[in-house]
N, C-alpha and C positions, 0 to 999 in steps of 0.2 A: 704695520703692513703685514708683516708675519704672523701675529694674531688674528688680523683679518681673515688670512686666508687659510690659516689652520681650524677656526672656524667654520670656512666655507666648505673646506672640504668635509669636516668633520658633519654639517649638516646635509650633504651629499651621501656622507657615507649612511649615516641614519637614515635616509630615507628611502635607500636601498632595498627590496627586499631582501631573508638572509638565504645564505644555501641549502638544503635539504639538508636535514638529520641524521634521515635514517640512514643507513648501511648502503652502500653504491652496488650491491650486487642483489639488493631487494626490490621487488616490485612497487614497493611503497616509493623508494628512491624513484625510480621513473617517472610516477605519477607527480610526486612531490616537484621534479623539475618541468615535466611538459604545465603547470600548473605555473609557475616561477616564469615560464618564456610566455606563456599565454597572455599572461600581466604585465611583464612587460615592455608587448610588445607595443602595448598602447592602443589598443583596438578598442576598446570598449573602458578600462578604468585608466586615468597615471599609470606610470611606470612603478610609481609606490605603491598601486592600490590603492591607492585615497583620490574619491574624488573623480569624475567623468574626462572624458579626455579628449581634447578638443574637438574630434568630430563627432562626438555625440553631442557636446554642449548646448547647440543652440535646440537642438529638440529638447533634447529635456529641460531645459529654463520655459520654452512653452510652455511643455506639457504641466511642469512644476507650479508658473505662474497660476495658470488656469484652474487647475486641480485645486492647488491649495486654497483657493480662493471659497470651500467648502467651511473652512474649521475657520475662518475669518469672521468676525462680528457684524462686520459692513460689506467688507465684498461680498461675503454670503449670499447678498440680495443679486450682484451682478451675473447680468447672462454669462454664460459657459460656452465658448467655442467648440468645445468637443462633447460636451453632455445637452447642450440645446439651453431652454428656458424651463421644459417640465423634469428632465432630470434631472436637471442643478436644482430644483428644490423639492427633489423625494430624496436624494442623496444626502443633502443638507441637510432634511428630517432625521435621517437615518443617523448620522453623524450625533444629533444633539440626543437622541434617542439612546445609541451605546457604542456610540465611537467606530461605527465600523464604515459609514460612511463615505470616510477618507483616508479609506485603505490606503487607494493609488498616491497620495501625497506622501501620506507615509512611508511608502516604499521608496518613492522616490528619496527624500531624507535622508533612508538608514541609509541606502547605498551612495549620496553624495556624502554622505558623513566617516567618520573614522572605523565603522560598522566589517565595511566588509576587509578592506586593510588589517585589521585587528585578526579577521579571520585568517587572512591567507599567512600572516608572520606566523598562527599559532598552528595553523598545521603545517608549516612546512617545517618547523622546527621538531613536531612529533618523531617519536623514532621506534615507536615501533608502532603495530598495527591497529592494535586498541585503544590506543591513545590517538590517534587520528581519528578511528571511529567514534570515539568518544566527543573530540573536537566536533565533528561533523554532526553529532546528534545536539550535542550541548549550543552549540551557535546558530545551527539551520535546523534541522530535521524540526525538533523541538518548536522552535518559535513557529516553524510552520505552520504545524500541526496544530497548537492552539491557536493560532487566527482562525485557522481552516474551520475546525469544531463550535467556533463561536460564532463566525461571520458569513464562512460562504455562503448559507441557505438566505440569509437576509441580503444580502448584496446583491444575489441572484433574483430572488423574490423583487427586488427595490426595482433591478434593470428591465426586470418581466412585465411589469408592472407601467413602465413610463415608455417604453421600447417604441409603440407608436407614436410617438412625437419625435423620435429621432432626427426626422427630416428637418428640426428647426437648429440643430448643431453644423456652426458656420462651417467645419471642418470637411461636411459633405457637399458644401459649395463646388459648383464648377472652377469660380474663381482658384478657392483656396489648395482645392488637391490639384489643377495644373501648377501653380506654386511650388508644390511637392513633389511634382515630377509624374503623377499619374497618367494613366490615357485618359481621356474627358471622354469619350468616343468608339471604344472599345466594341468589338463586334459583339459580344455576347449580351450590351443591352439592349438591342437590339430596336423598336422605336421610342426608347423609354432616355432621358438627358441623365446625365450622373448621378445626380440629387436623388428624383426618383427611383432609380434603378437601386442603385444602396440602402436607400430608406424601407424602399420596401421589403430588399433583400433580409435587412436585418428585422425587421418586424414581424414579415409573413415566411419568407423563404425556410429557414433556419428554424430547425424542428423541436423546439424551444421546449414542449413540453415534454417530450423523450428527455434533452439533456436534463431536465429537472428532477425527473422520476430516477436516471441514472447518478447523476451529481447527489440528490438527495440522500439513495441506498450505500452508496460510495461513502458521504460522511458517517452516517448512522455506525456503518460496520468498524470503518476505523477511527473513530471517536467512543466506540461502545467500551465499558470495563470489560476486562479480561477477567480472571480466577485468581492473577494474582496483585491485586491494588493498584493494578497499571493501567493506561490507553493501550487498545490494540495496535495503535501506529507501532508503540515501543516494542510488540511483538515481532509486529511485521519486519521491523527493522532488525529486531535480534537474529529473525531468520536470513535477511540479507547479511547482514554479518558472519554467519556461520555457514551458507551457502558461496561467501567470496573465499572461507579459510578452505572449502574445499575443491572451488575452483582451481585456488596457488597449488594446491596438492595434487590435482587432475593434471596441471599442467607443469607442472613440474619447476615450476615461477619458485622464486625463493619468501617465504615468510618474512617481516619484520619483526623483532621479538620470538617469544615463544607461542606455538600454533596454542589455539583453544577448542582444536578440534579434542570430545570425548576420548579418552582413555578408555573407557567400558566396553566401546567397540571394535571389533576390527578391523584394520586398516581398509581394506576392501571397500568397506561400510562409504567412507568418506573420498572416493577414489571414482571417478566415472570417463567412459570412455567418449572421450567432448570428439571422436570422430564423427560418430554418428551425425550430429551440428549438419554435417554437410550434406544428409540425407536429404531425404523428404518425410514430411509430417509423421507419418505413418513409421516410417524409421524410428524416429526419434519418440515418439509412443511408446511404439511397441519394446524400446530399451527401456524407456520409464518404468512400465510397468515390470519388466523382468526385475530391474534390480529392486523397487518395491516389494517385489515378494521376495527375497531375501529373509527366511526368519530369523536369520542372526542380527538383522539390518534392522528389521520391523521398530524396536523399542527409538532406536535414534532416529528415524523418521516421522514416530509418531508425536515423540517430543520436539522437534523443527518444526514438521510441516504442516503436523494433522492437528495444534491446538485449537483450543475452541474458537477463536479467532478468527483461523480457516474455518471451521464450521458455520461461523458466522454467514459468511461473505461465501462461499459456494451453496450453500443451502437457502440462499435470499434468493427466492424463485421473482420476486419483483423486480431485480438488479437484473438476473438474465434475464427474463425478457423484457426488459427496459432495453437492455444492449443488442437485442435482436431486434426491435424495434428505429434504435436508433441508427442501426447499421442501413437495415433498408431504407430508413428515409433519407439519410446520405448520399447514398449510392443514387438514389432516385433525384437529387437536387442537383448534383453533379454532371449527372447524365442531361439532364433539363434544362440545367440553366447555364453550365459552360460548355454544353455539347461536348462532354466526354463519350467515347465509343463504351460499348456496355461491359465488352472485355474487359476494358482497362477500369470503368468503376467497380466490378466483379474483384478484382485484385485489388485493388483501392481497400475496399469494404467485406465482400460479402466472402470470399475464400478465408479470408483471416475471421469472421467471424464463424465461419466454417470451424476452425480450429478450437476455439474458444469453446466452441457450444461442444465440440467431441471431448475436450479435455476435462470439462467442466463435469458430464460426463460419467467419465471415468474415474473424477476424485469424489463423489458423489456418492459412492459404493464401491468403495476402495478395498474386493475381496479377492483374492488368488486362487486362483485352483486348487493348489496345495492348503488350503484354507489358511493362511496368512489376511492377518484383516483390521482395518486400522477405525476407532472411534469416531468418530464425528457429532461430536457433543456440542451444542451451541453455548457461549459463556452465560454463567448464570443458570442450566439445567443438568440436574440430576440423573446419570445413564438409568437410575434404580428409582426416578421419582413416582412413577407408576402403581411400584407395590412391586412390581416382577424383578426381581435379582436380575435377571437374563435379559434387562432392556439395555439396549445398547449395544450387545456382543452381537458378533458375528461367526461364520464358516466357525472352526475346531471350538475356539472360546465358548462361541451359542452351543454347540454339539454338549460341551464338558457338563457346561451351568444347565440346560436340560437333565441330562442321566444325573445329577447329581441333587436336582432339585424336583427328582417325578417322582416321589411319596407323596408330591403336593396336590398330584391330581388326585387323592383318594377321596374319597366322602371324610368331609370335615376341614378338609385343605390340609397346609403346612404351618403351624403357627409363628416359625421362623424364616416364612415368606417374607422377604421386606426388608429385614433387617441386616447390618452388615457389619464387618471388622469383628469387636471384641462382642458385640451384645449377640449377635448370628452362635458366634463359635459359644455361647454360655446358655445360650436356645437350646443349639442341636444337643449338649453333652446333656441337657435337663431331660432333653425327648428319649436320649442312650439310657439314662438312666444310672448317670455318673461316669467312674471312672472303668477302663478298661478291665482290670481286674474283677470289678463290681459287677459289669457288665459284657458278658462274653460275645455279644455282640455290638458294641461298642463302636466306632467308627465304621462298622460295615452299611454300605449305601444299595437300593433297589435289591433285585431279584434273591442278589448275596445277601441282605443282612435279614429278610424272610424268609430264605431256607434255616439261616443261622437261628431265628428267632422259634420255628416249627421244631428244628430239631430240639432244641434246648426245651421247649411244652412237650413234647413226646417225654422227654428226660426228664420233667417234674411228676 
């Protein structure tokens, strides 16, 4: 009996989640516990993390049944409750086609499986900061990202595609959504019964090719290679990583581990006054840009913010206005169809995109007064692909790379136009005419090294 219940406790104890790792007066520690009470409190998985928790169960064994019935041999053929008759068999295609089909079964799985459990023991155990972000990227981020890159545009494309037949999935029954607790009857359908109100809503309402045009520019950019043998996701991510170590630093929160914020720069650099937060738009701009032009700042900014990756995705003039497009039609559907007042879809939509379209903007041509001024190279293109050295620079940099390169505008050009690093600097000494000694005007550039050269013909 003592065995029994040494035992019992002992598979009690196990199934436990464990305490946080990290350090109790770190931020990480916070996170790690409000994370540990979330779990379990039982709202959504067990108290282990494994596993749905009773009030979710009976939805998800639906949803589970029906869905899975995609990657089945025989069920395959059977109607779909929730995708109808025509998209239980383009999803099916899709499925036999390259697996992505049956995403939603799949998800459901990992997360009934030992999947996310595994997750939350392994970060709560991390103890310091990078080791949780690293959790985070290795277990989620990651797997995300390549479904996302492989399947969204086809899952998207598959639902576009069959979306008019919606109305034959039983789920949009009057019967089955009073079941669920819906209104059948709702004022906003106004002479239209459930079925059709829904069906059309999602077929016609819902501005399907906007979301497509944006969904599409969205994967292209962060699915695209970077410059260094990565997905841009992994960038994008690397910048939220180093934009939360400077967060803890702004706020004065404790690190876990040792900070990875740069050494090369000055404190200051990684240090912002998160008051402003509480402004208005134009506040919080107008601080952006000040401490952007920072020239002590400029090199750590432009390696966070401004890679090619950002040049991607703010220079994808299809993406904004996809997002402007899709904001209005929004705003317009909302207002239309559930009689929202136009104020409040204004704030819903069009003020925030308000903001997007100024900030977008100003990272766009990212120059200072003080001429401080930051690249914007898309990945995969050359600032110097042109021929012109001075492609790509701007404010002082463009100033310098001009006076430095206007011999070129002479009859015949510059024959060390173009070129760069070691073969530029083995150009220009060939044009000097060797070495300084050899050549008494030897690294002199424009007006100075012609006066230099006339005086020295006079002296021959």
């Amino acid at each position: 009996m003592r065995v029994v219940l040494l035992l019992g406790l002992l598979g009690v104890t196990l199934a436990q989640l464990p305490d946080p790792a990290a350090g109790r007066k770190t931020f990480l520690y916070s996170i790690q516990m409000q994370l540990k009470e979330m779990v379990e409190s039982g709202g959504v998985f067990n108290s282990d993390g494994r596993g749905f928790s009773g009030d979710m169960t009976t939805a998800i064994t639906f949803a589970k049944t029906d869905l899975c019935r995609i990657k089945h041999p025989v069920a395959k053929k059977l109607e779909s409750a929730i995708l109808g008759i025509t998209c239980k068999a383009a999803f099916v295609e899709l499925y036999e086609r390259n697996g992505c089909g049956a995403f939603a079964c799949d998800l459901i799985e990992y997360m009934e499986g030992d999947g996310p459990g595994d997750f939350f023991r392994d970060f709560l155990a991390a103890t310091n900061d990078d080791e949780a972000f690293r959790i985070l990227k290795d277990d989620i981020i990651d797997p995300l990202m390549e479904w996302n890159c492989r399947c969204t545009m086809d899952v998207l494309d598959t639902f576009m595609g069959c979306k008019d037949s919606i109305g034959e999935a039983k789920v949009l029954s009057v019967s089955m959504a009073g079941l669920a607790g819906f209104d059948t009857n709702a004022p906003y359908q106004g002479d239209k019964d459930f079925t059709e109100f829904w069906s059309d809503f999602i077929d016609q309402t819902i501005p399907w090719d906007s979301i497509r045009v944006v969904v599409d520019r969205f994967v292209k950019n962060v699915c695209a290679d970077d410059n260094e043998g990565e997905k841009c996701y992994s960038y994008f991510y690397q910048t939220v990583t180093q934009m939360y170590q400077w967060w803890l630093k702004s706020t004065g929160l404790k690190p876990a581990g040792k900070s990875s914020i740069s050494k090369k720069y000055d404190s200051s650099c990684s240090t912002f006054d998160l008051s402003v937060l509480e402004g208005a738009f134009t506040d919080i701009r107008d601080a952006l840009v000040n401490k952007m032009c920072v020239e002590e700042c400029s090199g750590l900014y432009q390696d966070t913010l401004f890679g090619c990756c950002t040049a991607n995705m703010i220079m994808d003039t299809k993406l904004t206005t996809g997002l402007e497009s899709l904001a209005t039609e929004l705003k317009d559907m909302v207002g239309e169809t559930f009689d929202y007042s136009e104020e409040d879809a204004d704030a819903m939509f069009s003020l925030y995109m308000g903001y997007a379209k100024d900030s977008l903007s100003m990272l766009r041509d990212p120059t200072c007064d003080n001429g401080v001024s930051y690249d914007l190279v898309p990945c995969g293109e050359d600032g110097g692909s042109s021929g012109n050295p001075c492609d790509g620079l701007k404010g002082k940099k463009l100033k310098k790379c001009m006076r430095d390169n206007e011999e070129g505008g002479e009859e015949g050009g510059n024959p060390c136009e173009g070129l760069k690093g070691k073969k530029k600097k083995k150009c220009m000494k060939e044009m000097d005419g060797g070495d300084a000694d050899e050549n008494p005007c030897a690294g002199l550039k424009g007006k100075k090294k012609k006066k230099c050269m006339a005086a020295n013909a006079e002296e021959a």
